[in-house]
Structures are given as structure tokens and as C-alpha cells.
N, C-alpha and C positions, 0 to 999 in steps of 0.2 A: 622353495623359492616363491610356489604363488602364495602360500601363506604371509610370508613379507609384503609381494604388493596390493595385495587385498583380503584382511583379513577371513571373510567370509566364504573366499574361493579355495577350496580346495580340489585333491583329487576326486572324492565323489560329488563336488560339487562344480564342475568347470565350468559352468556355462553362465552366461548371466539371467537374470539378473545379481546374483552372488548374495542371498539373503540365507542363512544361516539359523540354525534352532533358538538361536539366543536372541536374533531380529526378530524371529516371528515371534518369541515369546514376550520380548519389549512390545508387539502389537496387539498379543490377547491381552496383555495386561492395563493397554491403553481402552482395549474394548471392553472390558469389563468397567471402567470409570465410565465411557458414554454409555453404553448399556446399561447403568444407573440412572443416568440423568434422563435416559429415552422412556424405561420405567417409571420415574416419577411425574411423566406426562399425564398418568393414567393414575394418580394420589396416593402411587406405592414407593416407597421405601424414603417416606417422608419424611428425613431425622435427619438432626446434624449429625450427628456418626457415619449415617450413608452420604450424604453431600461430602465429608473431610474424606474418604473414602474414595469418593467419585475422583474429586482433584487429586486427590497422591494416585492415584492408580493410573488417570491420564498425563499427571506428569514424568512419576519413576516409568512409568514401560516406554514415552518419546525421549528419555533421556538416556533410558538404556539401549535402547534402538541406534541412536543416535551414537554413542558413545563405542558399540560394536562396528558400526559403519565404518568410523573413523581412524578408530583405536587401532596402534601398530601398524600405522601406515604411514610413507613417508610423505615428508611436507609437499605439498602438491596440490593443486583443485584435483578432487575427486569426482566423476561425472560417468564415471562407470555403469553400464547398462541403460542407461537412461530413456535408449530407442530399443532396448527390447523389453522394458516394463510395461502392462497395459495402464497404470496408470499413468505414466508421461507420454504413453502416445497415443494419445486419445484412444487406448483401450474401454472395453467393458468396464474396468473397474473405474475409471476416469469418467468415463458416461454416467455412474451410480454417485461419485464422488460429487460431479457437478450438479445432477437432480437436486441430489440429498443438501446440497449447499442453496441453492437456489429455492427450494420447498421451505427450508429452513426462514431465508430473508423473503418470502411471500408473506408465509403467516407473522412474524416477526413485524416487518411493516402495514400490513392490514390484517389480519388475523390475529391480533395478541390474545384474544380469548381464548382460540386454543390452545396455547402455550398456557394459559390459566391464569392472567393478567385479569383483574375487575378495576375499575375504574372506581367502583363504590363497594366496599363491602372488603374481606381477605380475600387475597388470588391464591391461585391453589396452584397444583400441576408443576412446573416445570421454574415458574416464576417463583412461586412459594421454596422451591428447593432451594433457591439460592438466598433464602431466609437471611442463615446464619451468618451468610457473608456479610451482606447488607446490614445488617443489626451492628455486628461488630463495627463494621468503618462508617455508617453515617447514623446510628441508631432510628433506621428507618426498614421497613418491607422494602424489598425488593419489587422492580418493575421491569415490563421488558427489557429495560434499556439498559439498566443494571445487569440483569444476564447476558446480554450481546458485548457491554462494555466490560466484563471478567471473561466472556471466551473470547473475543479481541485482545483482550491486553495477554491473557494467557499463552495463545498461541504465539502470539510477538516473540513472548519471552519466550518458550520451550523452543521453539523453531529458531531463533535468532542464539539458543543455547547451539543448537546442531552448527547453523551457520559459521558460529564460531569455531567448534573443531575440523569445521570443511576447510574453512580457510586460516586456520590457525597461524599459517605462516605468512600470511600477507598483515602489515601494520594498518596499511590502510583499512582494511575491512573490518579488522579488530574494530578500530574505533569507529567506527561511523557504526559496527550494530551494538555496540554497547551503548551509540549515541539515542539511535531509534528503540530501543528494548529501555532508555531510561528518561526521554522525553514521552513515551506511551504508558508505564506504569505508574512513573511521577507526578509530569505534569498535564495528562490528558486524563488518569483513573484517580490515584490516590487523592493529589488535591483537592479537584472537584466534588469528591467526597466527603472530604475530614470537613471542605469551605460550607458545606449544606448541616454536615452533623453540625458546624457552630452558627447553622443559621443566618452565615451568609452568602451574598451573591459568590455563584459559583463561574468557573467558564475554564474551558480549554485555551490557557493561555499562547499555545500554537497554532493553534487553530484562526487563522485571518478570511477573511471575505477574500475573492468569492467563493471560496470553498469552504468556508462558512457563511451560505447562503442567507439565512434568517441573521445574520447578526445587525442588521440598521431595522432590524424589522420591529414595527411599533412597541408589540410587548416586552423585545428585549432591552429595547434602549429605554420605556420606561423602569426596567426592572431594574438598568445600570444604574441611572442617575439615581432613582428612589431607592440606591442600595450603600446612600453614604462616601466615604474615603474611599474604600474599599470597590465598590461599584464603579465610579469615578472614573479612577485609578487604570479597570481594564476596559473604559469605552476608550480613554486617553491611550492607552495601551494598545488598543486594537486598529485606530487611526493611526499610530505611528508606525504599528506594522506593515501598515499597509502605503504611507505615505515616503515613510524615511528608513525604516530597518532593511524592509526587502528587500526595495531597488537599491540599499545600498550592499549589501552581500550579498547579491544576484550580480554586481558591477566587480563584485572583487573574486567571487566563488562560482560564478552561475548558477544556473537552478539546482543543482547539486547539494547546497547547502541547506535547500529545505527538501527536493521530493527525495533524499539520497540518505538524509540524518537528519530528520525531523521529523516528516509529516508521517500520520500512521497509516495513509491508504499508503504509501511508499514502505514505510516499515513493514506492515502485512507482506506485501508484495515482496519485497527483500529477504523474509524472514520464513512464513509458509510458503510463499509462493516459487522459492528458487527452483524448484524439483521442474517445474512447467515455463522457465524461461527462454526456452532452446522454440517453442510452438509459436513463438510469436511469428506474424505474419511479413516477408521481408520484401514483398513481392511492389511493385509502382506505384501498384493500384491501391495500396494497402496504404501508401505511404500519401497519395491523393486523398480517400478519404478519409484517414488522421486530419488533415488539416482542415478537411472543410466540417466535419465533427465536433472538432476542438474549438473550431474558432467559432463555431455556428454555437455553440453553450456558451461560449462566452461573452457574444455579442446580448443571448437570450437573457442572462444574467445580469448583467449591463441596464439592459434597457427594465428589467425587473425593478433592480434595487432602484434605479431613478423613479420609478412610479410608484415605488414604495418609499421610498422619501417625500415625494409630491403629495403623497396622502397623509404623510405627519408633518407636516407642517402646515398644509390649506385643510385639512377633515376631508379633502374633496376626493372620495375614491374612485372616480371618473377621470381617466386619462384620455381626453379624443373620445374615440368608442370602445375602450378599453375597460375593464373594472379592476383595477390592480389589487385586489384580495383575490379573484380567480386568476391572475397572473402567476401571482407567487403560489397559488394552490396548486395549479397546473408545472410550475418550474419545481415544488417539490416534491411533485408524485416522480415526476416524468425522469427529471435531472437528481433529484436529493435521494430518492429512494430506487427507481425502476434501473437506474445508469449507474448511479455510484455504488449502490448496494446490491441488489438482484442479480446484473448484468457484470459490475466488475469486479467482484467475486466468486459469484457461482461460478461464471466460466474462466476461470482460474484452469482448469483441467483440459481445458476444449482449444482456447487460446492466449493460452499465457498468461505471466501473470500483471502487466500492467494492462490492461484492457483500459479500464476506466481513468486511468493515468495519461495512457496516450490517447484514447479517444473520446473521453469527457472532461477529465477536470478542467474548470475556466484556470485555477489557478496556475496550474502548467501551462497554460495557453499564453498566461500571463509573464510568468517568470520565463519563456522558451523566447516572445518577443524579444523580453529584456537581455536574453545570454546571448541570441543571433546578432543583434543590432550594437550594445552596448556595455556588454563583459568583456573583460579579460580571460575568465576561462574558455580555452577547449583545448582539443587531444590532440595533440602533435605525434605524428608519424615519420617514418624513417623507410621509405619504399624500397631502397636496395638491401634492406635486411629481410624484408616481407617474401615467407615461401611459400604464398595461398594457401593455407592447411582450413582455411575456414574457420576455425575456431571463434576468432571476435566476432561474424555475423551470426553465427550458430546462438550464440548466446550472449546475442543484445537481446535483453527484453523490448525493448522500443523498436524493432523491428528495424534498424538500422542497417546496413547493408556495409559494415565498417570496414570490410577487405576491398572491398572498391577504391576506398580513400585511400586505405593505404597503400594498394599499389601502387599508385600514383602518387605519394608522397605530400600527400594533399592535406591540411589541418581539417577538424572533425568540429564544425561550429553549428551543427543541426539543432534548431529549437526545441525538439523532441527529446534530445540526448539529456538523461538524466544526473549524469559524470557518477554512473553507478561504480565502475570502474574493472567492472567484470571481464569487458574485452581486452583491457592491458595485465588483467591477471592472467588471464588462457594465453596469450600469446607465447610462445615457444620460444620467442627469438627479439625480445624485450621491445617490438614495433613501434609501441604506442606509452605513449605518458600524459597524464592528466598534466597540464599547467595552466597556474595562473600569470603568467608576465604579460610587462606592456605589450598591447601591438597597437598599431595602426587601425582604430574603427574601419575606415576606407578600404584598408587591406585584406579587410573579413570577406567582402562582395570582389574585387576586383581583381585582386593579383592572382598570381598562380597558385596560392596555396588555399583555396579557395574554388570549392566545388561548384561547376558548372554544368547545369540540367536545361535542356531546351525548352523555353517558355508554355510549348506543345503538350509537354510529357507530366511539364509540375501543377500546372492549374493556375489559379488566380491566387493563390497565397502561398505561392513559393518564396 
């Protein structure tokens, strides 16, 4: 019988976490590909045969892992052990997991010479391994970024592979991780690459301001315009994103439609990150400074790109007392690198996995006004069906506290709320439903359906 509901648990095995000889062996076989690639920091096993090697061996052992987890089990979210792993709660190996992720985006953002990046001359190390790849899709050397953007895109995919058998029986999550696993290898990796090997302007066509912080920035907009039809084509492209596309499928989907099936800090988080979504912090105070975090990057943002506009167009890099090149220097150590990368990945293990979703991105800050004040979407509840089991606050990534609502049968319109839709999957007793139909803008803030916090408790940007 326990073999049916968890294949890995058996009788010499009863207790969790329920990981099995064939898990651990999908793991050495994973660690035997990074242990190549950790190797070749050091200018050993420096051949395309060990690089094809390194990737099948960290893909077959995450896919077999993944495929034992799941396999022979009935349709359901599986979320078994998850608080007695030490890596999902903030065990030892989560402490190592989060270093080793964070060490990793240190040197990576200022340290690329360790990693064996040269600026002038061939990089060796770590860069150089990923030769082969690079050559084949843009017939160019590898650079850091190329390595960060194949284990990015890779992890997407293997991990958003698992996702998919976790939630095999939900339609909804089918499609939105087939959507983020094919907007991140499409149109964020492959593209941008095949567009360089033909020696044109390149760009993550997903990718909008402000979460693509340098995109009005001097060198890119002349790179646009001086890059012909083509070029043109995504400065036009990037303006309408940001002018007319979003606020209009933010007015019909809510921010759902991009941090939920789009964007790849959202697909990461989706996809690697689901093991650590139960950590996120659910607590007042947590939820006070989310918004003064969010909005405080997005105000900094803001006032950035305006004085990085005011400098191309007068030459004048003097804002007031201001220098707007140390502006955006300081907005993309601080915000582009220390927050969105350092910070809202490494601690992926520590606390959860939107960190930098909920408490950095400008763009969520953006899209969360637009779904509080002027969408159609959010989660409607059904409060006499609601038997508090916790489950939807347990595992809102966004630190959401969603059984509060539902007790009370209150609709879910929090700016924050990603419409990931993980809480209406856990639910036991079908509480909650994403919708998009009419309502009433007015009726969002005023009527009963419509959560009310004492001016005291929320701050100044409730």
C-alpha cells in the first residue's frame, strides 16, 4: 500500500524524507556532471567530450530523480517531506546550497576572471568549457554570460521537466511551465544567439524596462537604431511593451501573465525554486517591508532612467547634483546584480523562492499597481467550504497569508499575488479559483469582498 502512495517509501524505508537508491543515484549522476564543470575551473578536463558529458550527466540523473519522485503515484501535488529535508528547511545542506549559489553569482558578477573569462586574449577555466556550446549556436567563445545563460536556461528546463510530473494533473500548470521553459530557451537563449551568430542586434524580446534596467541606456539605444529594420523593430517593440502590451494583459490576466508565464526570474522561481516555496515569510511585518522594498526600487528606477534619458538627449550628465552615469552605476551593482542576482537566488534555500520578485523587481511593483487598482483578475473564494488545513498560506511563494481570505470569503486582489495558482491547487475542498470577469474597479477597495487591514498595521503603501 505505501508503495502505491509514494513510490520511494517503503517498509525499510518509512520515514521521510522517502528518497530511495535510484534518487540518490539520479543525484551522483547529477554530481558527477557538476564535478566536471567545478574541475574544469582548474584547466582540467577541457574537451568537448567532457563538457557533452558534463550536460547529459546533469541532465539524465535530474530527470531520473525527478521521474522516481513522481512515477506511480497518484495524481495529486506531491509535497511529501518537505519539513523534514534539511534542504527545504533551512537545513545544513540548504546553508551549503545557498553559499555555494551565492559564491557562485559573486564571482560571476565581479569576479569573472576566476571563472576564467579574459576580456583580451582566450578564457580558459570554467568559461572556456562552455566552448563547444557557444561555437556551435553563435560561432563565437564563450563568455560569462553565456555560461550563466545555459545553466539558467538549463535548470528552467530540467526543473520545470520535474514540475511537470509534480503537477501532471493540473492543466493549468501544464501550460504556464511549458509557457516559461519555452519563452526561456526560445526566446531569452536560442534567439539571441542564432541573432549575434547572423551579426545582428540581439535582445530578450521579453524582457521590458524596468526589469530590463539598461534598456533606454545610451549604448543600447544607439545599438538599436544603428542596427537597421531589425534594431528598430525591438526599440518599437520594447516601447509598446511597456506602453500598450502590458497594461493591456495586466487589465485582462493580471501580473500573472508575465511573472507566472513569462518572465525567467518567475520561471526560475517556478521551476528550481518550487522545493523552497513553503519558507517564504507570511508574517505583517514581512508583508510592510515587501512594499516599501518594492516600491522604494521602483521609484530608484524611475528616477534613474529619467536622468539617463536627460543625458541623451542634452550630453548633460549632471542632474541637480547628481552624475547620472554613477546613478545607473550604483542602480546596477546594487539593484541589477547584488538584489536580483546575489540576493534573489542565492537565498532561494534560506527564503524562498520569490525573494527578489517580491522584494525587488520594479517590474512587479509595476504590474502588482496595475492588477490591485485596474485588472480583472483575482482569486475568488468560497468561505463556507474553507476547513483552515493551511495549505494555500503554507505555500504562497509571495508570502501571502491566503486562508485569512478565505475564511472570510473575501476575493484575493494583493498586488504582490503572482496568480501562480499553487494555492488553488493544494486546496482540498476546491476554495479558491483564479478569475478573470468583470467587476467593479470600486468594488476592489470598498465592498465586502475586499480585504480590510487597519491603516496602523499596513504602512503607507497599502
Amino acid at each position: 500500500m505505501k508503495e502505491e502512495i509514494y513510490p520511494s517509501m517503503s517498509l525499510a524505508n518509512p520515514h521521510p524524507p522517502f528518497v530511495d537508491w535510484v534518487q540518490k543515484l539520479g543525484v551522483g549522476i547529477a554530481l558527477v556532471g557538476l564535478g566536471l564543470m567545478l574541475v574544469s575551473l582548474f584547466n582540467l578536463a577541457q574537451t568537448p567530450s567532457f563538457f557533452w558529458i558534463s550536460l547529459g550527466c546533469m541532465t539524465a540523473g535530474t530527470l531520473l530523480f525527478a521521474w522516481r519522485q513522481y512515477a506511480g503515484t497518484h495524481p495529486g501535488i506531491k509535497n511529501n517531506g518537505v519539513w523534514f529535508s534539511g534542504m527545504t528547511t533551512r537545513g545544513l545542506i540548504a546553508w551549503i546550497a545557498g553559499i555555494f549559489l551565492t559564491l557562485f553569482y559573486v564571482l560571476l558578477y565581479w569576479y569573472p576572471e576566476t571563472l576564467g573569462f579574459r576580456s583580451e586574449g582566450e578564457s580558459t577555466g570554467l568559461v572556456a568549457f562552455f566552448n563547444p556550446l557557444s561555437m556551435a549556436l553563435k560561432n563565437q567563445p564563450a563568455t560569462q554570460w553565456f555560461v550563466y545563460g545555459t545553466l539558467y536556461t538549463l535548470a528552467i528546463v530540467l526543473f520545470g521537466v520535474k514540475f511537470l510530473f509534480k503537477y501532471r494533473h493540473n492543466r493549468y500548470h501544464i501550460l504556464r511551465t511549458i509557457s516559461v521553459i519555452f519563452f526561456q530557451l526560445v526566446i531569452a537563449f536560442l534567439l539571441p544567439e542564432f541573432l549575434e551568430r547572423l551579426n545582428q542586434p540581439s535582445m530578450d524580446l521579453k524582457n521590458m524596462w524596468p526589469l530590463n534596467y539598461y534598456f533606454f541606456f545610451d549604448w543600447n539605444l544607439d545599438r538599436l537604431i544603428q542596427g537597421g529594420n531589425l534594431g528598430i523593430f525591438m526599440l518599437v517593440w520594447g516601447i509598446a511593451l511597456i506602453l500598450v502590451i502590458s497594461p493591456a494583459l495586466t487589465y485582462f490576466y493580471g501580473k500573472r501573465w508575465y511573472c507566472s508565464w513569462v518572465c525567467g526570474c518567475g520561471g526560475l522561481a517556478e521551476t528550481a525554486g518550487d522545493p523552497y516555496r513553503h519558507l517564504s515569510d507570511k508574517s505583517l511585518k514581512a508583508w510592510k517591508i515587501e512594499r516599501w522594498l518594492v516600491h522604494g526600487v521602483l521609484v530608484f528606477a524611475v528616477v534613474m532612467t529619467g536622468m539617463v534619458l536627460y543625458t541623451y538627449f542634452t550630453g548633460s550628465s549632471q542632474v541637480l547634483f547628481l552624475n547620472s552615469y554613477s546613478v545607473r552605476g550604483w542602480y546596477g551593482f546594487l539593484i541589477g546584480a547584488a538584489f536580483s542576482g546575489v540576493v534573489g537566488v542565492g537565498f532561494y534555500p534560506l527564503m524562498g523562492n520569490r525573494v527578489w520578485c517580491r522584494f525587488g523587481c520594479p517590474m512587479a511593483a509595476i504590474l502588482g499597481l496595475q492588477q490591485k487598482f485596474f485588472s480583472r483578475f483575482r482569486i475568488t473564494t468560497n468561505g463556507g467550504q474553507c476547513i483552515s488545513c493551511g495549505n494555500c498560506s503554507t505555500y504562497c511563494e509571495m508570502g501571502i497569508d491566503v486562508r485569512a481570505y478565505a475564511q472570510k470569503g473575501q476575493n484575493i486582489v494583493r498586488a504582490s499575488c503572482v496568480g501562480c495558482g499553487i494555492c488553488a491547487a493544494v486546496c482540498p475542498r476546491g476554495v479558491l479559483r483564479l478569475e478573470n470577469g468583470k467587476i467593479d474597479i470600486d468594488q476592489r477597495t470598498t465592498d465586502k469582498r475586499a480585504v480590510h487591514i487597519p491603516y496602523d498595521e499596513v504602512g503607507l503603501m497599502g
